[in-house]
ZARO-237896 format. One record per residue (C-alpha): x, y, z; residue in one letter; residue number from 1. Coordinates in nm, 3 decimals. Layout:
BEGIN
ATOM       x       y       z type seq
ATOM       X       Y       Z    A NUM
...
# end
This chain:
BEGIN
ATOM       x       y       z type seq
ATOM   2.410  -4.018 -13.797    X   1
ATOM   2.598  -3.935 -14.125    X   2
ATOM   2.503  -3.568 -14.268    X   3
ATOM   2.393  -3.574 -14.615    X   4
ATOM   2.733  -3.405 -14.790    X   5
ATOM   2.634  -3.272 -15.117    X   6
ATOM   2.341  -3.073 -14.939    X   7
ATOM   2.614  -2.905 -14.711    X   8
ATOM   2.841  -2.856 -14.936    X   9
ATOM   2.543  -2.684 -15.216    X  10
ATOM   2.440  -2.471 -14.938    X  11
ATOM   2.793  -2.318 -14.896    X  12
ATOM   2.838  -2.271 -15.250    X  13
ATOM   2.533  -2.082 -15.272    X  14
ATOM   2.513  -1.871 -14.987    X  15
ATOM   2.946  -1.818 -14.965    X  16
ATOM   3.016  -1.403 -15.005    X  17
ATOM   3.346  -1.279 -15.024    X  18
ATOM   3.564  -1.047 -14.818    X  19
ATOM   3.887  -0.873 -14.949    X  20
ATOM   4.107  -1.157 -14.836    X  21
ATOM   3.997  -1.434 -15.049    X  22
ATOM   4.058  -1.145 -15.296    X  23
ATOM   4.375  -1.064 -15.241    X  24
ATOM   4.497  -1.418 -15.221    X  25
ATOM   4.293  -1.501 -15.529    X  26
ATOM   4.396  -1.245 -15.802    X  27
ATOM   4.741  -1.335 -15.850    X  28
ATOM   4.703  -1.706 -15.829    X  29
ATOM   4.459  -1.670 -16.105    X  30
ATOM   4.689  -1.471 -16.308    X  31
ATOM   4.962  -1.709 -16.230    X  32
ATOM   4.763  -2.000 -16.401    X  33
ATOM   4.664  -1.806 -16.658    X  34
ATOM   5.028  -1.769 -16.762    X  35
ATOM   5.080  -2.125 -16.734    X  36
ATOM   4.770  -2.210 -16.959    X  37
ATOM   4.945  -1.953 -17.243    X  38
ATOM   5.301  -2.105 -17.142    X  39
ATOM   5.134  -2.421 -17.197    X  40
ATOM   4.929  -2.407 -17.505    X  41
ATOM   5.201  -2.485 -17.784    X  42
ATOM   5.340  -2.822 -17.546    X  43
ATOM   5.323  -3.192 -17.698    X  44
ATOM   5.049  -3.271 -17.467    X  45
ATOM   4.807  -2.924 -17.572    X  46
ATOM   4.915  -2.994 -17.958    X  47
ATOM   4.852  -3.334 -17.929    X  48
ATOM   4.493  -3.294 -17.708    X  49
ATOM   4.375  -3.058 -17.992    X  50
ATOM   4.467  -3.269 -18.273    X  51
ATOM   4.260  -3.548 -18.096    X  52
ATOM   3.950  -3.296 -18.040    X  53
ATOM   3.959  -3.105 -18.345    X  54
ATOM   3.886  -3.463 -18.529    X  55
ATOM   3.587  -3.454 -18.322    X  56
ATOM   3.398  -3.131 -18.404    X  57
ATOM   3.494  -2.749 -18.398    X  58
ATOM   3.318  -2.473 -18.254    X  59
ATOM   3.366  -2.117 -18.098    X  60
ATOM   3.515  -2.146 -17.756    X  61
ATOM   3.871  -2.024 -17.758    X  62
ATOM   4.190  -2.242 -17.682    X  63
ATOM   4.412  -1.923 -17.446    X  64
ATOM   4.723  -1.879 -17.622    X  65
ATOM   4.684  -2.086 -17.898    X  66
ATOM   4.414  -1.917 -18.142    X  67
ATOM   4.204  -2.175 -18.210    X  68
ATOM   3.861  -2.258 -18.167    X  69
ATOM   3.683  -2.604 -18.046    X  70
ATOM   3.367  -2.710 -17.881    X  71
ATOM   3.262  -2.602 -17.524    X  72
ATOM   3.356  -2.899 -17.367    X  73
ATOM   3.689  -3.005 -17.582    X  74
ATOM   3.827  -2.682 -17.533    X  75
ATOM   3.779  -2.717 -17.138    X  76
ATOM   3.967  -2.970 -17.163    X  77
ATOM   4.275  -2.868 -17.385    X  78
ATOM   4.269  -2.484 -17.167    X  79
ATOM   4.306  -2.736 -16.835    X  80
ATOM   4.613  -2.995 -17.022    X  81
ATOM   4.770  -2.694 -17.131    X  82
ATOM   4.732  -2.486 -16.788    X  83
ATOM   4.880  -2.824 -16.640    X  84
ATOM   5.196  -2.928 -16.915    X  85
ATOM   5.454  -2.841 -16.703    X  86
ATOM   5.352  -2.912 -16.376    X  87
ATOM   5.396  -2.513 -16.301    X  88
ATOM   5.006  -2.442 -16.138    X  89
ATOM   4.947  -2.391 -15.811    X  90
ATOM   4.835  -2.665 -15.574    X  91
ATOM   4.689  -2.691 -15.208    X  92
ATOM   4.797  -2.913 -14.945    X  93
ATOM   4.503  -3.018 -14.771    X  94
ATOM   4.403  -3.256 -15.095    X  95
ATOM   4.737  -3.270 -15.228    X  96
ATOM   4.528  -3.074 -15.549    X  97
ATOM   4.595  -2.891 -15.832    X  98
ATOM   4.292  -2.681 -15.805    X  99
ATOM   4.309  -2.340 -16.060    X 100
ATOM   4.413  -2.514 -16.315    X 101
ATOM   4.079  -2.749 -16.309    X 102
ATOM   3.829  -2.473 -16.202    X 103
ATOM   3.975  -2.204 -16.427    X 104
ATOM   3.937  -2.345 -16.720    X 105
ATOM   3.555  -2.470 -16.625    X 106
ATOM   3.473  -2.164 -16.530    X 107
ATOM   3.584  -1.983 -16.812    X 108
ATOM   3.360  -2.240 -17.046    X 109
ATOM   3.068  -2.146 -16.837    X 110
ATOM   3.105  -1.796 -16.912    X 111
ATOM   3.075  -1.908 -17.268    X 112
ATOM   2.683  -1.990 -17.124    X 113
ATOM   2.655  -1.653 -16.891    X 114
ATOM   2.828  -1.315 -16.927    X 115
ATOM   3.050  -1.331 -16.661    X 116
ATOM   3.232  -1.063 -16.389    X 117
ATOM   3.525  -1.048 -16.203    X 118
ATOM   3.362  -1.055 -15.859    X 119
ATOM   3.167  -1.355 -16.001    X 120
ATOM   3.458  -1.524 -16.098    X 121
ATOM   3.637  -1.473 -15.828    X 122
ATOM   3.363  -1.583 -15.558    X 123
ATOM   3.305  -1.897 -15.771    X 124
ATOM   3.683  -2.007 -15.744    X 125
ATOM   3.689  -1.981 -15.392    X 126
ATOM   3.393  -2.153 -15.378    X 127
ATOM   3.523  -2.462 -15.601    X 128
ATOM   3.889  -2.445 -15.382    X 129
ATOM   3.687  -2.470 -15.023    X 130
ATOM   3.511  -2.777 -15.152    X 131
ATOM   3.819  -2.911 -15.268    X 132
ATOM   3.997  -2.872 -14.947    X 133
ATOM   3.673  -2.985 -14.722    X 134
ATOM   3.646  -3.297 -14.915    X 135
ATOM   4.080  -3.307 -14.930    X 136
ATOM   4.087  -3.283 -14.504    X 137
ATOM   3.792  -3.573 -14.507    X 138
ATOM   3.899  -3.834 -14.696    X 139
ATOM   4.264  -3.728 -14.628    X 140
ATOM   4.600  -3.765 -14.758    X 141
ATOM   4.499  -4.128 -14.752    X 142
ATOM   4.331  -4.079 -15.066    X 143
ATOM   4.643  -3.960 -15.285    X 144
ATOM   4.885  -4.221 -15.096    X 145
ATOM   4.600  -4.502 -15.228    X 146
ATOM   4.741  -4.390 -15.601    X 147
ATOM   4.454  -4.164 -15.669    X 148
ATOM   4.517  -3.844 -15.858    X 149
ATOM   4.293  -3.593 -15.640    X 150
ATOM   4.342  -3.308 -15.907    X 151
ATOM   4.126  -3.574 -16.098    X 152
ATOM   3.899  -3.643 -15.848    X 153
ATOM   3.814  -3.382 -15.575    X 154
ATOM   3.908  -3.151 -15.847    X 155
ATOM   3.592  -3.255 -16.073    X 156
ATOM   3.371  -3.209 -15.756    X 157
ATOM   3.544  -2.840 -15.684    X 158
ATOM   3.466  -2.741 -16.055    X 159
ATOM   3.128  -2.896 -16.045    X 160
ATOM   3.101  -2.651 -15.700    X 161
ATOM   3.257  -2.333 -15.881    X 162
ATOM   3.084  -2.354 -16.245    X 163
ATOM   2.709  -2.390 -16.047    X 164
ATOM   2.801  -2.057 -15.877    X 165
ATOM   2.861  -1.892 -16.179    X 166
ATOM   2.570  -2.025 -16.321    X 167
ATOM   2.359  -1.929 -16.012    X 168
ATOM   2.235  -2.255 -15.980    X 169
ATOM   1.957  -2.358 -15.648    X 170
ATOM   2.081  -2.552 -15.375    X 171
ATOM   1.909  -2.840 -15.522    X 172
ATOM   2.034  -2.802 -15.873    X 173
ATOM   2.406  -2.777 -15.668    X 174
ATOM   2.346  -3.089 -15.472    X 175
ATOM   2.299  -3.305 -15.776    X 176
ATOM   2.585  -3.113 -15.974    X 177
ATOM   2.814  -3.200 -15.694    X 178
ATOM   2.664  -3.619 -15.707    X 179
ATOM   2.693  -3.619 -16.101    X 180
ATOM   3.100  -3.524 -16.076    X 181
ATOM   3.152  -3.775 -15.873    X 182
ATOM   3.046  -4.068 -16.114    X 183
ATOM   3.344  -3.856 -16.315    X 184
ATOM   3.577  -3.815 -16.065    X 185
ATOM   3.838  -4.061 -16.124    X 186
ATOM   4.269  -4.072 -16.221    X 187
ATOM   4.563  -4.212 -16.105    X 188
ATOM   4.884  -4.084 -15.970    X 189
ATOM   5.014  -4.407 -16.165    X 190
ATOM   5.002  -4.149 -16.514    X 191
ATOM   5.234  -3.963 -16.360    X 192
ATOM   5.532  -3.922 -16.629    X 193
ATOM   5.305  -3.936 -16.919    X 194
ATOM   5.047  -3.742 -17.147    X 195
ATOM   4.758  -3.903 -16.933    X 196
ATOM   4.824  -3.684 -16.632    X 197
ATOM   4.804  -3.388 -16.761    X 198
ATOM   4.495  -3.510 -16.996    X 199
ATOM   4.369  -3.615 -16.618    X 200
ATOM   4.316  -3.231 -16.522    X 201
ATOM   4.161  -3.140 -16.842    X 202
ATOM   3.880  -3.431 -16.795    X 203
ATOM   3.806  -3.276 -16.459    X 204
ATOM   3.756  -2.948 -16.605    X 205
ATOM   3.493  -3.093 -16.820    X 206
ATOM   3.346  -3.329 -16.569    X 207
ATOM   3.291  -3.022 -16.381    X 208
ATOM   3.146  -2.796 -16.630    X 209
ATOM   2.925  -3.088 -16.762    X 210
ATOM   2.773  -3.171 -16.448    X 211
ATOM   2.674  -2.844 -16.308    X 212
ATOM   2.533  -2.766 -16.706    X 213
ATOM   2.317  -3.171 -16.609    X 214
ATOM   2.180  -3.045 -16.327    X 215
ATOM   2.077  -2.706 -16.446    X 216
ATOM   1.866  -2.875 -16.720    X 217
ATOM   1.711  -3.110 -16.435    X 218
ATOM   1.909  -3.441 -16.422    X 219
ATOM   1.975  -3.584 -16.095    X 220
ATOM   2.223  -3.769 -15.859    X 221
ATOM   2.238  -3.997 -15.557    X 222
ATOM   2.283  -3.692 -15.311    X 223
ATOM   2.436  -3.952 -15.057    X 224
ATOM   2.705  -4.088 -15.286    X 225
ATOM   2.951  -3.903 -15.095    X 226
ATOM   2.899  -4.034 -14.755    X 227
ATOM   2.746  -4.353 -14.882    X 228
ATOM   2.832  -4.694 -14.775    X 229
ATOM   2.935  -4.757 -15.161    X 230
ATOM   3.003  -4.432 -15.226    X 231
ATOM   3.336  -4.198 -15.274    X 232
ATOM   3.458  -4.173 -14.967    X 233
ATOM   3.417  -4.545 -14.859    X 234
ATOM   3.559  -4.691 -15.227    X 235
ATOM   3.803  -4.431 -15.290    X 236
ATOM   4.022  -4.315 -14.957    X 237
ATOM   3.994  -4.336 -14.551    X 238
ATOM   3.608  -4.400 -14.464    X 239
ATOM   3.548  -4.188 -14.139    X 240
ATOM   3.225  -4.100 -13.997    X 241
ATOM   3.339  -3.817 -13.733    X 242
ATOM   3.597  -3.677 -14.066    X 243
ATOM   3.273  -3.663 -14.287    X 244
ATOM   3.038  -3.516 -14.050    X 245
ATOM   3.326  -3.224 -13.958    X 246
ATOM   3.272  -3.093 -14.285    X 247
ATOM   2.916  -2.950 -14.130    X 248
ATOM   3.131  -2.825 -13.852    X 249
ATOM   3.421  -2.658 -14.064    X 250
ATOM   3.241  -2.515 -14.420    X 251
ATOM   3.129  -2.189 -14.414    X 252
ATOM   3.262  -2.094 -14.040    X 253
ATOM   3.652  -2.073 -14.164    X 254
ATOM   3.749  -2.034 -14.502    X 255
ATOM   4.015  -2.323 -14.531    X 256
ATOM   4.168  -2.124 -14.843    X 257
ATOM   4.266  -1.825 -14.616    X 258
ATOM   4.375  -2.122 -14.338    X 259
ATOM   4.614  -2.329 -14.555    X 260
ATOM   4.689  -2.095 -14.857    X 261
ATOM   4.758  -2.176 -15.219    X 262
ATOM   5.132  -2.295 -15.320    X 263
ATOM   5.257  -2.094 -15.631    X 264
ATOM   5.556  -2.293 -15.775    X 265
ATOM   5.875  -2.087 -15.883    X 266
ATOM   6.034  -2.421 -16.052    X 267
ATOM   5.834  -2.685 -16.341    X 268
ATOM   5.848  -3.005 -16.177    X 269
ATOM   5.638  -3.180 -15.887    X 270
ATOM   5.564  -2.994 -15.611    X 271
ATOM   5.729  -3.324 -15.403    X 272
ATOM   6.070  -3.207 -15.561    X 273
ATOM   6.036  -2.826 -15.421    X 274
ATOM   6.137  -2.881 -15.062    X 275
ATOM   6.468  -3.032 -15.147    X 276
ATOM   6.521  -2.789 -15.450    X 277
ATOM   6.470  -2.504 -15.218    X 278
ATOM   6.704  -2.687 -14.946    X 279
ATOM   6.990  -2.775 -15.223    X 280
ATOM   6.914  -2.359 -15.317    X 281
ATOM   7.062  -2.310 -14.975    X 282
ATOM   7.354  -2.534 -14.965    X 283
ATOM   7.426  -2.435 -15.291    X 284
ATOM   7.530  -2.104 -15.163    X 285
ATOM   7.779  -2.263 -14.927    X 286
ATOM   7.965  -2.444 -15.202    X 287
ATOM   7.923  -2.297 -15.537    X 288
ATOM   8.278  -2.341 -15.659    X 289
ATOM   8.286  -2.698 -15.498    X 290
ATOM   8.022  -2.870 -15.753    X 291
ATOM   8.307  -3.095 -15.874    X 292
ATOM   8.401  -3.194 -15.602    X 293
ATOM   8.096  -3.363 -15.482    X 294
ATOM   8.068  -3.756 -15.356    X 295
ATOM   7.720  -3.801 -15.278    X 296
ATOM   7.362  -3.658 -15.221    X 297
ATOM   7.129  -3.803 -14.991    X 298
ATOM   6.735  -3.696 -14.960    X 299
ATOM   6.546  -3.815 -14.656    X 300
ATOM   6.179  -3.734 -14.757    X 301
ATOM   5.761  -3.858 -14.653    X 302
ATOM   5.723  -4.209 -14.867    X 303
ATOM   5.442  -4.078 -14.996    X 304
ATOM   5.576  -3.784 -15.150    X 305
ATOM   5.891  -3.981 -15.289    X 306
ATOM   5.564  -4.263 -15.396    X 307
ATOM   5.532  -4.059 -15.694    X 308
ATOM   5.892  -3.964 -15.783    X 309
ATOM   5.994  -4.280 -15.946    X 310
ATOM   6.154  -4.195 -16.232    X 311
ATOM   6.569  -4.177 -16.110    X 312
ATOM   6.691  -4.127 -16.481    X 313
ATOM   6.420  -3.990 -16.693    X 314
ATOM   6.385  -4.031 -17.061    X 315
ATOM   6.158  -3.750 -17.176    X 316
ATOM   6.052  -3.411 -17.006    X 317
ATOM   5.760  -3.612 -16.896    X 318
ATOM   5.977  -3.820 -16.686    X 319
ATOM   6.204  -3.557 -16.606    X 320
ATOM   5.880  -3.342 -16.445    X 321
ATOM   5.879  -3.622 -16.168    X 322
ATOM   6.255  -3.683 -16.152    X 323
ATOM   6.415  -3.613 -15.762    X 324
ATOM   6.757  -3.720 -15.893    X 325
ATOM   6.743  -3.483 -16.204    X 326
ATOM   6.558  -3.156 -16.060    X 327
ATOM   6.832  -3.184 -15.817    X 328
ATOM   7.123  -3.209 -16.011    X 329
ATOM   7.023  -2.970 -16.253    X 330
ATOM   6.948  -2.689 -15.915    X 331
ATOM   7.330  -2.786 -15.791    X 332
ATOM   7.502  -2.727 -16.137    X 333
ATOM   7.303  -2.433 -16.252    X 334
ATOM   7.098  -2.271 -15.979    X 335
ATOM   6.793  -2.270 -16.223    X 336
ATOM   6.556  -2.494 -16.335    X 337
ATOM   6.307  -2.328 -16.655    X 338
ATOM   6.113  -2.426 -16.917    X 339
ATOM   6.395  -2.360 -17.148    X 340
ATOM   6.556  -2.632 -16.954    X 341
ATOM   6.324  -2.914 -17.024    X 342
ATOM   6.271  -2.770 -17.415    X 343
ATOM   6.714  -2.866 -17.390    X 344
ATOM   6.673  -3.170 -17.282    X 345
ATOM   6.883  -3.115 -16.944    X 346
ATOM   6.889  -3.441 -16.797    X 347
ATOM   7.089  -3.541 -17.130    X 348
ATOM   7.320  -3.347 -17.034    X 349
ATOM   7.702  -3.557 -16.900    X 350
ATOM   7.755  -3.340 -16.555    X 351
ATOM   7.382  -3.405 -16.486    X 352
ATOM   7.377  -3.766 -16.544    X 353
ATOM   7.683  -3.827 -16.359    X 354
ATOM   7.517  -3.626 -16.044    X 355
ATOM   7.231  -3.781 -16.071    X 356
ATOM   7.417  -4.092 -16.033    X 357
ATOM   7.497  -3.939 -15.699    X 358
ATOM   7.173  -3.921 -15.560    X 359
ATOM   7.038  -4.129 -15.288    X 360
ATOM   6.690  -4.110 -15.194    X 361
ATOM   6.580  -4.226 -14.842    X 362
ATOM   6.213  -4.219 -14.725    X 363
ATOM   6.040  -4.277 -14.402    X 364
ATOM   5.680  -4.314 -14.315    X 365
ATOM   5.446  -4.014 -14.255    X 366
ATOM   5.437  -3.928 -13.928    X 367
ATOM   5.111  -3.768 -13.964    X 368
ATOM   4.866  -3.805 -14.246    X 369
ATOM   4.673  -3.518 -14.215    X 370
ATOM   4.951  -3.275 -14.298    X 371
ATOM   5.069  -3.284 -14.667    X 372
ATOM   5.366  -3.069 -14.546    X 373
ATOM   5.447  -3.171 -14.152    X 374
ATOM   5.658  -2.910 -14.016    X 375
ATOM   5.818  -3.184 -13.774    X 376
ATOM   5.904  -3.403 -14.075    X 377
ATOM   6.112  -3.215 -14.315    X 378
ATOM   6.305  -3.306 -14.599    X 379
ATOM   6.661  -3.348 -14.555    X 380
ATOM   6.957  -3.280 -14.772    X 381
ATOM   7.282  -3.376 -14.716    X 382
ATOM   7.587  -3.339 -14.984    X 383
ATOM   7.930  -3.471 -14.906    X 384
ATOM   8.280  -3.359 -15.043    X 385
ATOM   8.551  -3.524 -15.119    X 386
ATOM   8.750  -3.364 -14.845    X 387
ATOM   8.459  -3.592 -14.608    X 388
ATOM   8.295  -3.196 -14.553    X 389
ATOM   7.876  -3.260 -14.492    X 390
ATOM   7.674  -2.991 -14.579    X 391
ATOM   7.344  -2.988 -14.455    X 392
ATOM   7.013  -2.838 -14.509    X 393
ATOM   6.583  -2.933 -14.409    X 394
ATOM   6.308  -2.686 -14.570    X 395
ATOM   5.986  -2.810 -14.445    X 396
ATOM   5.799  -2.495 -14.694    X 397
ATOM   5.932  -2.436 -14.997    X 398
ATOM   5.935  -2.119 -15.174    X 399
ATOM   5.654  -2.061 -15.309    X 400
ATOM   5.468  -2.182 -15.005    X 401
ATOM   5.199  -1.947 -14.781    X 402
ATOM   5.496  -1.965 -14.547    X 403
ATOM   5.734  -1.903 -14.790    X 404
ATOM   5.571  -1.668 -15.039    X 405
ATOM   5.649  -1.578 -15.370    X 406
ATOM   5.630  -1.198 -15.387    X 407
ATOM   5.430  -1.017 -15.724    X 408
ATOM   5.779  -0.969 -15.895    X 409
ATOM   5.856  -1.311 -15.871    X 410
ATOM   5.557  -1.407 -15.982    X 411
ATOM   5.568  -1.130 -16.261    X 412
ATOM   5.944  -1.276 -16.344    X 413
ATOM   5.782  -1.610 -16.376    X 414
ATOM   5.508  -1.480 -16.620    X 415
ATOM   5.760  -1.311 -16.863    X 416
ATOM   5.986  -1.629 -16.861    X 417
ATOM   5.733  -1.851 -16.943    X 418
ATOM   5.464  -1.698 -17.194    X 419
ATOM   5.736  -1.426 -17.368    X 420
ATOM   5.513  -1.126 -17.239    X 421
ATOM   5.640  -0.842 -17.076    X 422
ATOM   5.579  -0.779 -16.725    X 423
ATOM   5.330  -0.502 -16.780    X 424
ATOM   5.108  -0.737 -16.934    X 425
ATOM   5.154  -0.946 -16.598    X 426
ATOM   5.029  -0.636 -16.424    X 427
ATOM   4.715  -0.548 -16.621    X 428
ATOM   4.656  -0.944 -16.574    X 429
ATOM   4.597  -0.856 -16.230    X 430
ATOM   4.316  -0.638 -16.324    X 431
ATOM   4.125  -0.891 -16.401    X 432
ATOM   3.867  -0.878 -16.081    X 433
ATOM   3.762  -0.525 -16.189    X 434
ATOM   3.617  -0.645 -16.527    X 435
ATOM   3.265  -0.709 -16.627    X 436
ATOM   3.324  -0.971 -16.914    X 437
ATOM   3.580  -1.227 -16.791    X 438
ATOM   3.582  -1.424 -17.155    X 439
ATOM   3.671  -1.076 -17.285    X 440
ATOM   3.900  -1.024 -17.090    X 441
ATOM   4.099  -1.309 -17.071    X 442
ATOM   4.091  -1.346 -17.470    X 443
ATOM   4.273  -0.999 -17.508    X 444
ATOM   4.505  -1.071 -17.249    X 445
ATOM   4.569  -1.382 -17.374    X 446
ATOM   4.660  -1.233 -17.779    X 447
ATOM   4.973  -1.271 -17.937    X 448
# end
C-alpha cells in the first residue's frame, strides 16, 4: 500500500529541529547565494524580469542589490532570476537541484508576512532542501534525464516545505501547501541557454511562497497527487512504489543534506561543465607553456549530463553558460573563468574559437541512475600534442563538491569578485544566523 506523501513529508517539516551541523553547512551556502542574488541583480535577465513586473504593479518588498521595490510575489521572483543569472548557486545531487536559490528568495518574501530569525530561517531551509532531496532520490535522476528542470519542479515543492515552516503552518495546512506546488511545479531543461531558465527558478520561488500563503488561508489540495496514479511522480519521472514508500523510511531518521552535501560552484557555468574544468585545472599544470601546441581535446562524460550541454559554439553568455567546448577552452588558455569573462564576451575571442574547434565530446550511458555524480564513472579528459604526448586527467568531484570543498576564503574570494564588496562584508554575511530580523538584515547587507 502506497503512503500518503504530502502527510509525511508535512509532518517532517513541522516537527524537524536542528543540530549544529545543518548549521554549519547551512550558513555559508546561504551567504554564498546571497552574493549571487547581489552579483546577479543588474544582469539582462533581472533588468529585463523587473521591467516586465514593474508594468504590473509596485509595492514594498525589496529587489537585493538592486534598490527597488515590487510586489510580494514579483519580487520573489526577480530575487530568485537574479540569484540564478549566472548559473553560480549551489545545487544538490540527489535531484540534480538548484535549491537556495528557490527557497531563499521565498523565504525571504515570507518574512515580509512574519518577523523572521536566523534560527528560523535556517531550520526552514533545511527543511525545504530535505524535501527536495527525498522527492530528488524518489522519482530519481530519471526525472531531469526526461527534460524536466527539477530546480522548477521539486524546487516549488521544497519552497512550498520551507516558507510553511516559517510561517508555522499545521501539518494539515503543510500537506495541502505541499499538493498546491505541485499543480505549479513545472520547467524544462529544454530553456536551457535562454532567459526562460533562469525566469524558471524565480516562478518556483513564487509557486512556493504562494502555496504555503493558499493553504494558510484554508484552500486545499489532492494530498495524494504525489503518489497518485495521475499524479507527479507517475506523469513526470520513474513511477516506483518501493522508491515512494522509502521516503517514510528515510525522512526524518537521516538528514540527506548532511548525507550528500550542497555543491558551491567556484566557476559560472553548468555544474555538468565543473568536472572536466576541474580535470583540464589539473592538466593544465602539466603543460602551461604548451597551449599552442595542442591537437585535440576529448571529454568522455554521463549522456545525461552532456544532454544539456548542447550548445558547441555559443552565441550569447546564455549559450556560453552551457557551452563544454567554450568553458573548456577558456580554463586551458587562461586558468580562469569569471563573470568579467562572460561581461567580454570570451568565446568571441580567436584562440578560444579555434580551441573550441578542438573539442570532442564523447558520452556513454549512466551506469547508475541513482547517482548524479558516480564515482566509478568519471569524466575523462584527454589533450594531445603535437609531439603525439597524451595528457590525461578523470575528476569524478569537482571543486566545490562536499568531497572537494571550497574553503571560507574561497568562498569569501568568490563574494568580492562577484558583488564588488570587500571580504569583510563576506564575513559579517556569515552572521546572519545570530540575527532576529532576517529582512533587516539581509537589506543592510545587501546596500550599496
Amino acid at each position: 500500500m502506497l503512503v500518503n506523501t504530502t502527510k509525511i513529508l508535512a509532518e517532517f517539516a513541522t516537527t524537524a529541529n536542528l543540530n549544529d551541523l545543518l548549521t554549519k553547512l547551512i550558513t555559508p551556502v546561504i551567504a554564498d547565494c546571497f552574493g549571487c542574488i547581489i552579483a546577479g541583480s543588474n544582469s539582462e535577465v533581472a533588468i529585463r524580469t523587473y521591467k516586465s513586473f514593474e508594468k504590473i504593479g509596485s509595492g514594498d518588498s525589496i529587489l537585493f542589490g538592486a534598490n527597488k521595490l515590487l510586489n510580494l510575489q514579483s519580487a520573489t521572483v526577480c530575487n530568485s532570476v537574479a540569484g540564478h543569472a549566472w548559473d553560480f548557486d549551489d545545487y544538490e545531487a540527489p535531484g540534480s537541484t538548484h535549491p537556495t536559490v528557490v527557497i531563499l528568495p521565498a523565504m525571504l518574501s515570507a518574512s515580509h508576512l512574519k518577523k523572521t530569525s536566523g534560527t528560523e530561517l535556517l531550520i526552514a531551509y533545511a527543511v525545504g532542501v530535505e524535501v527536495i532531496m527525498q522527492l530528488g532520490q524518489a522519482i530519481t535522476l530519471e526525472h531531469y534525464a526526461r527534460g524536466f528542470h527539477s530546480t522548477a519542479t521539486l524546487g516549488a515543492i521544497g519552497a512550498a516545505a520551507a516558507v510553511s515552516r516559517l510561517l508555522h503552518l499545521s501539518k494539515e495546512q503543510t500537506s495541502n501547501a505541499l499538493a498546491i506546488a505541485v499543480s505549479q511545479a513545472i520547467g524544462y531543461t529544454a530553456q536551457f541557454g535562454s532567459n526562460a531558465k533562469g525566469i524558471q527558478t524565480g516562478f518556483a520561488a513564487r509557486a512556493g511562497l504562494e502555496a504555503a500563503v493558499l493553504a494558510e488561508s484554508g484552500a486545499t489540495g489532492n494530498l495524494n497527487i504525489i503518489e497518485s496514479d495521475s499524479g507527479f511522480f507517475a506523469l513526470l519521472g520513474q513511477y516506483d512504489k518501493d522508491h515512494i514508500n522509502s521516503i517514510e523510511d528515510k525522512i526524518g531518521k537521516k538528514w540527506a543534506l548532511l548525507e550528500h552535501g550542497l555543491y558551491l560552484k567556484p566557476w559560472p557555468s553548468c555544474g555538468y561543465t565543473h568536472r572536466a574544468i576541474t580535470a583540464a585545472l589539473d592538466i593544465r599544470q602539466r603543460f602551461k607553456n604548451q597551449l599552442d601546441h595542442i591537437t585535440e581535446v576529448r571529454v568522455v562524460m554521463p549522456d545525461f549530463h552532456y544532454a544539456i550541454l548542447p550548445f558547441r559554439i555559443p552565441q550569447n553568455h546564455n549559450e556560453a553558460l552551457f557551452s563544454l567546448p567554450a568553458c573548456l577552452a577558456k580554463i586551458l588558455i587562461d586558468g580562469t573563468l569569471t563573470l568579467k569573462d562572460y561581461e567580454n564576451s570570451f568565446w568571441e575571442k580567436a584562440e578560444i574559437q579555434q580551441l573550441i574547434k578542438k573539442v570532442f565530446v564523447k558520452t556513454e550511458p549512466a551506469r547508475n541512475l541513482s547517482l548524479n555524480y558516480d564515482p566509478e564513472q568519471p569524466d575523462h579528459l584527454s589533450i594531445k600534442l603535437e609531439s603525439g604526448e597524451l595528457i590525461e586527467s578523470k575528476c569524478a568531484f569537482p571543486l566545490g563538491s562536499p568531497q572537494n570543498p571550497m574553503n571560507l576564503d574561497q568562498l569569501s574570494d568568490k563574494f568580492q569578485s562577484i558583488t564588488g564588496y570587500s571580504t569583510e562584508r563576506f564575513q559579517n554575511l556569515l552572521k546572519w544566523p545570530q540575527t532576529s530580523d532576517v529582512l533587516k538584515f539581509f537589506r543592510e547587507a545587501s546596500d550599496r
